[in-house]
C-alpha positions in Angstrom: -29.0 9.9 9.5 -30.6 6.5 9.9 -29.9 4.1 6.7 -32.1 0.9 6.1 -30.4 -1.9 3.7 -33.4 -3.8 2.6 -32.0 -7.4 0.9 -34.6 -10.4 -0.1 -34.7 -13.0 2.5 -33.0 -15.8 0.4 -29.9 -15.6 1.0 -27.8 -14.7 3.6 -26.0 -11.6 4.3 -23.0 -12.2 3.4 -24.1 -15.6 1.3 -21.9 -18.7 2.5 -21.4 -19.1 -1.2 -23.2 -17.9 -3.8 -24.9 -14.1 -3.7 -23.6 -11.2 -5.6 -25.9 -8.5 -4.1 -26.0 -9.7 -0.8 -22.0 -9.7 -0.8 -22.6 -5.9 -2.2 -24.8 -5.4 0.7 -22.9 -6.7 3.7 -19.6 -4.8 2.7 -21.9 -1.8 2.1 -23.1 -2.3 5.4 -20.2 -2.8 7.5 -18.2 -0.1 5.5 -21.1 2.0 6.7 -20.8 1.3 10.3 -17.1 1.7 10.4 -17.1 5.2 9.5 -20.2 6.0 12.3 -23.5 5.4 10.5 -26.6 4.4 11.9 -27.2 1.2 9.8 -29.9 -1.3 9.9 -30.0 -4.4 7.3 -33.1 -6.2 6.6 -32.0 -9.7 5.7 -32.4 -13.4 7.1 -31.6 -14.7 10.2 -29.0 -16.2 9.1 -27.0 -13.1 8.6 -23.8 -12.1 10.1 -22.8 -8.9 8.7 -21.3 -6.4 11.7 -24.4 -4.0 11.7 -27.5 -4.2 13.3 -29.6 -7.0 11.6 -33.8 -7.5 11.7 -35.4 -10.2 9.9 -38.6 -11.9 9.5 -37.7 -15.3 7.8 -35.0 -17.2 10.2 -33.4 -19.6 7.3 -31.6 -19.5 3.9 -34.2 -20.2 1.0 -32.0 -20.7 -1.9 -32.7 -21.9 -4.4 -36.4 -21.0 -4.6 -38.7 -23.3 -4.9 -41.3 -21.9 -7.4 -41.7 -17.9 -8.6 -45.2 -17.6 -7.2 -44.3 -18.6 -3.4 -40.9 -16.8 -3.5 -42.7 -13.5 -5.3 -44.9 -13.6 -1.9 -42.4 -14.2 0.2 -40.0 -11.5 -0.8 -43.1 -9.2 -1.0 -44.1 -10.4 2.8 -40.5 -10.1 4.0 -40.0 -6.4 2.2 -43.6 -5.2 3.5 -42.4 -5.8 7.1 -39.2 -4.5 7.1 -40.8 -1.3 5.5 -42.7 -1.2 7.9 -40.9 -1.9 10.7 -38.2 1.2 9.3 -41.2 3.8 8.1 -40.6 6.0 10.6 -36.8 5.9 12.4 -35.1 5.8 8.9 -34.1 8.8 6.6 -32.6 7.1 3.8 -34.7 2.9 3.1 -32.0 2.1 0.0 -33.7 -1.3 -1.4 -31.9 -3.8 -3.3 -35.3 -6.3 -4.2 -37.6 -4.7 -7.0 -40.3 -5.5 -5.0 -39.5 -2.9 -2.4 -40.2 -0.5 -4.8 -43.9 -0.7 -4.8 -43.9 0.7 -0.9 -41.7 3.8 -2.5 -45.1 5.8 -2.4 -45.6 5.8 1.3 -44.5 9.3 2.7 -41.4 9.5 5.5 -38.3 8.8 4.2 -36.3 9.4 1.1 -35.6 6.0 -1.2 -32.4 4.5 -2.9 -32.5 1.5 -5.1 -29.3 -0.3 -6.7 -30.3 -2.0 -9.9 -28.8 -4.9 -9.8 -30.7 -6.8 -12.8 -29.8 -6.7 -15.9 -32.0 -4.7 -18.5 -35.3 -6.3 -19.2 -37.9 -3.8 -20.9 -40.7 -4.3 -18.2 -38.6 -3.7 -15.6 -37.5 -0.5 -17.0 -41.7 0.0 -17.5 -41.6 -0.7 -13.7 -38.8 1.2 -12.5 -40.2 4.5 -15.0 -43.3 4.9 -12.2 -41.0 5.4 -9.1 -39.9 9.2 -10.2 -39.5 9.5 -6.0 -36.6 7.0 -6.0 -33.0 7.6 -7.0 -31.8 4.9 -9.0 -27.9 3.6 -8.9 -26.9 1.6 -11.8 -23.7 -0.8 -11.1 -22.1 0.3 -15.0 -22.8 2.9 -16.9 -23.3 0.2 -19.6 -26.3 -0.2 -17.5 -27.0 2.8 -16.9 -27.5 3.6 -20.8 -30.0 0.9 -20.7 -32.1 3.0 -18.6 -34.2 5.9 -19.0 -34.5 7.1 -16.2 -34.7 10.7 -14.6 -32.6 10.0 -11.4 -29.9 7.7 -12.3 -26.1 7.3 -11.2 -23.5 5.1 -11.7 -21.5 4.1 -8.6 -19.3 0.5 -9.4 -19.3 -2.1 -7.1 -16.0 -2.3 -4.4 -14.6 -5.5 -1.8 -12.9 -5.3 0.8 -9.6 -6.6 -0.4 -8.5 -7.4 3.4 -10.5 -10.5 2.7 -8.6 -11.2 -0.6 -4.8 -12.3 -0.3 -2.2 -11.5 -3.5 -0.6 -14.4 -4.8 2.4 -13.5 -6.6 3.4 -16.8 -8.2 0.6 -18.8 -9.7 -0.3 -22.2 -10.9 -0.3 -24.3 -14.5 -4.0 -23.9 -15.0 -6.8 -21.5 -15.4 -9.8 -21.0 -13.5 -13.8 -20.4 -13.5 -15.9 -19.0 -10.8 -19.8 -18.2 -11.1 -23.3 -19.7 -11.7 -22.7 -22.8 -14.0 -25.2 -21.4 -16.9 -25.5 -20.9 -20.9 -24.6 -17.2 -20.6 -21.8 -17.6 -18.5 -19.6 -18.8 -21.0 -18.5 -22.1 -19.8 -18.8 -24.3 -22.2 -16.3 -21.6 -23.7 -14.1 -22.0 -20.7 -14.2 -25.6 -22.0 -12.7 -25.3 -25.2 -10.6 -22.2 -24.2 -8.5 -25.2 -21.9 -8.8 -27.3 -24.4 -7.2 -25.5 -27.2 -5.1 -24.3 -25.3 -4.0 -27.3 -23.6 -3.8 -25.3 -19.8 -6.2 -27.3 -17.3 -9.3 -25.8 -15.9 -10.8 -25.7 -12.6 -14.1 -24.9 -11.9 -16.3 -23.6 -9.3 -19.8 -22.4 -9.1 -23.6 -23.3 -8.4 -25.9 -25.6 -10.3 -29.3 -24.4 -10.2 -32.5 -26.7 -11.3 -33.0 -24.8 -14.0 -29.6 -25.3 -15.8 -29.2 -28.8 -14.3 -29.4 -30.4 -18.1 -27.2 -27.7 -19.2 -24.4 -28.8 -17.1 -25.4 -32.5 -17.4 -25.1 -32.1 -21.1 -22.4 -29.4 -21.8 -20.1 -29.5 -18.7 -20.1 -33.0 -16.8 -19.2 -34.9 -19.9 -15.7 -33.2 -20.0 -14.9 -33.3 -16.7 -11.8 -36.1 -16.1 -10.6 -34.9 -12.8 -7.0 -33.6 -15.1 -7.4 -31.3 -17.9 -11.2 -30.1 -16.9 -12.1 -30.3 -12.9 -15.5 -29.4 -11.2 -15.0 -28.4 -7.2 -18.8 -27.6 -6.6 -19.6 -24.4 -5.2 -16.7 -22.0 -3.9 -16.8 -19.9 -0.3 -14.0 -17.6 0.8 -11.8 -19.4 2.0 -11.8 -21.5 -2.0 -11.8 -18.4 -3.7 -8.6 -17.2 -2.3 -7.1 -20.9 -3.3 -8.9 -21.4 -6.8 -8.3 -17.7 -8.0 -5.0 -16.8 -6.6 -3.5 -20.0 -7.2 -4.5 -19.6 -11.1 -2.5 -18.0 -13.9 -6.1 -16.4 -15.3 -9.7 -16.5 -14.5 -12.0 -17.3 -17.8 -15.0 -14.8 -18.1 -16.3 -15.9 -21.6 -19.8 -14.4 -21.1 -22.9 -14.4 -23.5 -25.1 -11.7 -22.2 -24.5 -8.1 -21.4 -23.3 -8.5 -17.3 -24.4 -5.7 -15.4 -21.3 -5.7 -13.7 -19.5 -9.1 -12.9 -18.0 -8.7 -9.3 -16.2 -12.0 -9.4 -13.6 -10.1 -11.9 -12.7 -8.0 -9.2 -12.5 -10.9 -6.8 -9.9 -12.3 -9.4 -7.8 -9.1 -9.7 -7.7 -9.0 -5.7 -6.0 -12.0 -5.7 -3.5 -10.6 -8.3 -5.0 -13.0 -10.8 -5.6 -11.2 -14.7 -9.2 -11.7 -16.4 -9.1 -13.2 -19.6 -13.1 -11.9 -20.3 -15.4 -11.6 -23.8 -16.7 -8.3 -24.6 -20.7 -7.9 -22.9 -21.9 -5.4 -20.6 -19.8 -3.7 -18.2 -16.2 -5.6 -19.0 -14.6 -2.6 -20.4 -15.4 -0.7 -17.6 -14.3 -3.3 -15.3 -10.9 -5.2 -16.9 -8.5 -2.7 -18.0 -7.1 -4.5 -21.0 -3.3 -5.3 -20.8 -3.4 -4.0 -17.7 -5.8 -6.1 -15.3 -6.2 -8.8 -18.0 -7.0 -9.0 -21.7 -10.5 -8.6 -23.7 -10.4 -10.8 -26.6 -13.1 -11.2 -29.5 -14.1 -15.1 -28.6 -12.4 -18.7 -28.4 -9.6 -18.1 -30.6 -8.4 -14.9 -29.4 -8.7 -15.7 -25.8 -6.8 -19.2 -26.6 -4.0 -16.3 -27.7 -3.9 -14.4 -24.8 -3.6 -17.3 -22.4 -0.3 -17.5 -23.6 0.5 -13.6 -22.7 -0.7 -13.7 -18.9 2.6 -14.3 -17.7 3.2 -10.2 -18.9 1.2 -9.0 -16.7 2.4 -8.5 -12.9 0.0 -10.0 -10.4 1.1 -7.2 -8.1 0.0 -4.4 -10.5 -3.5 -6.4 -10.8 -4.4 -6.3 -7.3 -3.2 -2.7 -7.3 -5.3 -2.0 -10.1 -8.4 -3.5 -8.4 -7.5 -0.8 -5.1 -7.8 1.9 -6.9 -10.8 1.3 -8.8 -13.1 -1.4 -6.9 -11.7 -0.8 -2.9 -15.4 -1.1 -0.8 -13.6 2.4 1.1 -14.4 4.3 -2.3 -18.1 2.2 -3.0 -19.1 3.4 0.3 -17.8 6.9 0.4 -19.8 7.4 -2.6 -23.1 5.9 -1.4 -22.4 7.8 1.8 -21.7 11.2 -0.4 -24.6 10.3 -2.3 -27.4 9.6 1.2 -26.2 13.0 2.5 -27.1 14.6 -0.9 -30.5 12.8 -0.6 -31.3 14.1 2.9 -30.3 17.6 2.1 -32.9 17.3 -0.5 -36.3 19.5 -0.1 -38.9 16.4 0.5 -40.2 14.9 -2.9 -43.7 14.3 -1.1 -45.8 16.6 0.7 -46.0 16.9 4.1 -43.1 14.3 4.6 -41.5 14.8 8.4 -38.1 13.6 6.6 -35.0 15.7 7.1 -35.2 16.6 11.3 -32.5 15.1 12.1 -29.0 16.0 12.3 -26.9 14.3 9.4 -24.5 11.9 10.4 
């Protein structure tokens, strides 16, 4: 069984910093090929992920420079690798909407992880691909969805990369895009309150540039609120492990929020807002507390110290290891190739599965 990861070509696979879904997709991929698949990615050249890797566009491209050259570009990059997998792959799982639109062409069977969160034409979109087996990252966002093949598998990391840090720092931490529905002018007045510095990391994208020019920069001295820029591995170990909490005040309904798990790998609690898939991802008390907004969270700041970091990170093992993600994609491709073929005449299914 041959197995096509089709990514957009903006961003490396894995990203040198920022990129949730291409993160997803190299530790997807190289789970994969541990256990024997035959695994292809379709990604930029600037990829390293251990599996075989094609691409058409060399360099990173992020962040795009205007919605009509990067629609065409994705579109151009995902046409080729469709074609260039057509006929040797059995399972083409995509991870770029766009991908969908090539979903009609007859040969293999098609996956596609929604990794967006719910917007009604999307949904309108997604509705006409009754070929394609849809896998929502929560079932909050599955719900969301109406849609006649739909599963939930969560998102996993391979915690090897993650070190537990039993004995953490005198200040709190934030990791992710620096925008309106991520909370951090939240994060802000959380430290504030609370009087427990805050450190934070993440992108500034064009588009919220005034946002953190107006809500973020001013409050940034360098003691109680600190900005390090954007965060790789090798800072995400330091920033979150080091902390006593990570801050996850979000605005919007996350479709799944992977940098909580990165958090509880470290052994470091979530101190997160209600939205999306939270209470499927921080067990409360357990892996971190859910509080109602600003005041509560001030609260529970205060209470970290009662939950063992070591109990975290074993708490993020058993529920977001990459082994478990990719035993149930792989549990879910072999169910797909078993499959009688959804189109007519498709030459799918003569191989042996792996």
């Amino acid at each position: 069984m041959r197995i096509a990861l089709v990514a957009s070509p903006f961003i490396s696979v894995p990203p040198k910093k920022y990129g949730g879904t291409e993160l997803f997709i190299s530790q997807l991929a190289e789970g994969l090929a541990s256990l024997g698949a035959d695994v292809v990615v379709y990604a930029n050249g600037e990829s390293k992920v251990n599996a075989e890797v094609r691409w058409l566009y060399q360099k990173d491209d992020w962040p795009i420079d205007g919605e009509m050259y990067a629609s065409l570009k994705d579109l151009n990059h995902t046409s080729w690798a469709v074609n260039d997998c057509l006929k040797s792959a059995d399972i083409v799982h995509l991870n770029n909407a766009p991908g969908l639109a090539f979903s009609r062409l007859r040969g293999p069977r098609w996956l596609y992880t929604i990794h967006h969160p719910h917007l009604p034409k999307l949904t309108e979109f997604y509705s006409g691909f009754e070929n394609v087996e849809f896998v929502s990252i929560s079932d909050f966002q599955k719900q969301k969805e109406p849609l006649k093949r739909i599963r939930t598998i969560h998102h996993g990391i391979d915690l090897s990369q993650y070190q537990l840090c039993t004995k953490k720092g005198d200040y709190l931490s934030f990791l992710g895009r620096i925008a309106p529905v991520k909370g951090i002018h939240s994060a802000i007045e959380i430290a504030k309150r609370s009087g427990i510095p805050l450190k934070i990391a993440g992108e500034v994208q064009p588009l919220f540039q005034e946002y953190f020019d107006t809500c973020v920069k001013p409050h940034i001295d360098g003691k109680l609120i600190e900005y390090l820029g954007e965060a790789d591995l090798a800072m995400k170990n330091e920033l979150l492990g080091n902390s006593m909490a990570m801050l996850f005040p979000i605005e919007w309904d996350e479709p799944f929020g992977l940098v909580m798990v990165e958090a509880m790998a470290t052994g470091t609690p979530v101190i997160a807002f209600p939205g999306g898939s939270v209470r499927e991802v921080v067990r409360d008390g357990v892996s971190g507390f859910i509080c109602s907004g600003v005041e509560e969270a001030v609260t529970k700041v205060h209470e970290v110290s009662s939950i063992s970091p070591s109990g975290v990170r074993a708490y993020a093992q058993q529920s977001f290891s990459v082994e478990r993600m990719v035993q149930d994609y792989l549990a879910l491709y072999r169910e797909m190739f078993d499959e009688v073929p959804l189109f007519e005449g498709s030459d799918v299914g003569s191989q042996a599965a792996a």
